[in-house]
C-alpha positions as CSV (number, residue, x, y, z in Angstrom):
1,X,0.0,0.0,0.0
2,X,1.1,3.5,-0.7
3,X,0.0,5.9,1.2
4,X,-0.5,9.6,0.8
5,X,-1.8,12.8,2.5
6,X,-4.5,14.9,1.0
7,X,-5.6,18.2,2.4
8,X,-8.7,20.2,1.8
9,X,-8.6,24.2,3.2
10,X,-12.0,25.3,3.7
11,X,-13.7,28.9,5.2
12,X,-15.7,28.0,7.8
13,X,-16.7,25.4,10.7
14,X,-19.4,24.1,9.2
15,X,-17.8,23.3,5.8
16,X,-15.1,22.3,7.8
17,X,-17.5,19.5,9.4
18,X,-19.3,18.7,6.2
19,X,-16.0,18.2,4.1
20,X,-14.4,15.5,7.0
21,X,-17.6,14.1,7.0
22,X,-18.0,13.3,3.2
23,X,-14.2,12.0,2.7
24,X,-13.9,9.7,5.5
25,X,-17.5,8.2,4.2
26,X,-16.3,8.4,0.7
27,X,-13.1,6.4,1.7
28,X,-11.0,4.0,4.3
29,X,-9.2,7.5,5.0
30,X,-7.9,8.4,8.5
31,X,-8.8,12.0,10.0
32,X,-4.9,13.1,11.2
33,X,-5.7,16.6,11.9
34,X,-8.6,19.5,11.7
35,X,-7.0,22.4,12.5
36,X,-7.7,26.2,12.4
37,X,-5.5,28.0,10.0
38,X,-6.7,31.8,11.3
39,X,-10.0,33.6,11.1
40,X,-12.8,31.2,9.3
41,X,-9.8,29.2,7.8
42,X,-9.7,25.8,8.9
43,X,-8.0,22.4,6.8
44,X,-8.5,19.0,7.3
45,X,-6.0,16.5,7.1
46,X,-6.1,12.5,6.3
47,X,-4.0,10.0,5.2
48,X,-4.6,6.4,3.5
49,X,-3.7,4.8,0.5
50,X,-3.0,6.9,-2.9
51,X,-6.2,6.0,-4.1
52,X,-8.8,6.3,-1.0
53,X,-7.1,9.8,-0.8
54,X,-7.9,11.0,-3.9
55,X,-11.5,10.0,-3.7
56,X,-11.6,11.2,-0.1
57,X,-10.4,14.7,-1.2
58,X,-13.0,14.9,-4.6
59,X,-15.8,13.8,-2.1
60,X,-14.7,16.9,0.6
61,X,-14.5,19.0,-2.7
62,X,-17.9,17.9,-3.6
63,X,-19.5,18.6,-0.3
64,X,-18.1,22.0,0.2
65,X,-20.5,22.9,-2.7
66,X,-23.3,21.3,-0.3
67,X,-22.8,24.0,2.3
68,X,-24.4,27.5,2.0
69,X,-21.8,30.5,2.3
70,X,-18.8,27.1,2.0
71,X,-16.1,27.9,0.5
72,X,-13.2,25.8,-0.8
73,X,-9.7,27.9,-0.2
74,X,-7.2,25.2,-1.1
75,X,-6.6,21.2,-1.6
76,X,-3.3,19.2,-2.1
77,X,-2.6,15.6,-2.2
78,X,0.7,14.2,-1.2
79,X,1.3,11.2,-3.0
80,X,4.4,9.2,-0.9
81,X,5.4,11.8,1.2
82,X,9.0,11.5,2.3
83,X,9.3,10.2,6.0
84,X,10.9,13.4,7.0
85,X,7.5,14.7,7.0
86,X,6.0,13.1,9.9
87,X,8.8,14.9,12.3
88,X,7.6,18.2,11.1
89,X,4.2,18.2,9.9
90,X,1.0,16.9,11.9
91,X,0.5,14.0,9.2
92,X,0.9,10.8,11.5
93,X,-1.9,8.6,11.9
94,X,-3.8,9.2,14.8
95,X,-2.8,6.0,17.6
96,X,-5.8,5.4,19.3
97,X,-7.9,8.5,19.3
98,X,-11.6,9.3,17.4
99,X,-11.1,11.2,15.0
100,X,-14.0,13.3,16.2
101,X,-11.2,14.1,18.6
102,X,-9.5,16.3,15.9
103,X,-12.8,18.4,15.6
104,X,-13.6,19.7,18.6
């Protein structure tokens, strides 16, 4: 398995909520991170295989659209990230917690 990172920058909680929602149905993704970027900006982060992310990401695309006033800001997937990323970057796999964790 390959795995990868996919982002998705959204304006607002509620997108925020609706776009994590719709990619880890859409896919066996793991929520590593919601955080708050500054003012209404906030990005989700998951991690899986190449191919669950990339659906993942479309489907949290897709949703945004579902949200009155949502606004999609930014999304990137990382495709193999090199290992020196998970000593600098919040992209580790959650070990043990909900992911609901990440949102509150």
């Amino acid at each position: 398995m390959t795995i990868a990172i996919g982002m998705v920058q959204v304006k607002g909680y509620p997108s925020l909520l609706q776009v994590a929602d719709a990619m880890v149905k859409s896919a066996q993704v793991a929520v590593v991170s919601c955080e708050q970027v500054g003012g209404a900006y906030w990005t989700v982060v998951i991690r899986g295989d190449v191919g669950e992310v990339n659906a993942a990401v479309k489907a949290g695309i897709d949703a945004v659209r579902h949200v009155e006033g949502g606004e999609l800001v930014s999304h990137q997937i990382i495709a193999r990230p090199n290992d020196n990323l998970e000593f600098v970057l919040p992209v580790n796999a959650p070990s043990g917690q909900p992911a609901d964790d990440f949102l509150l």
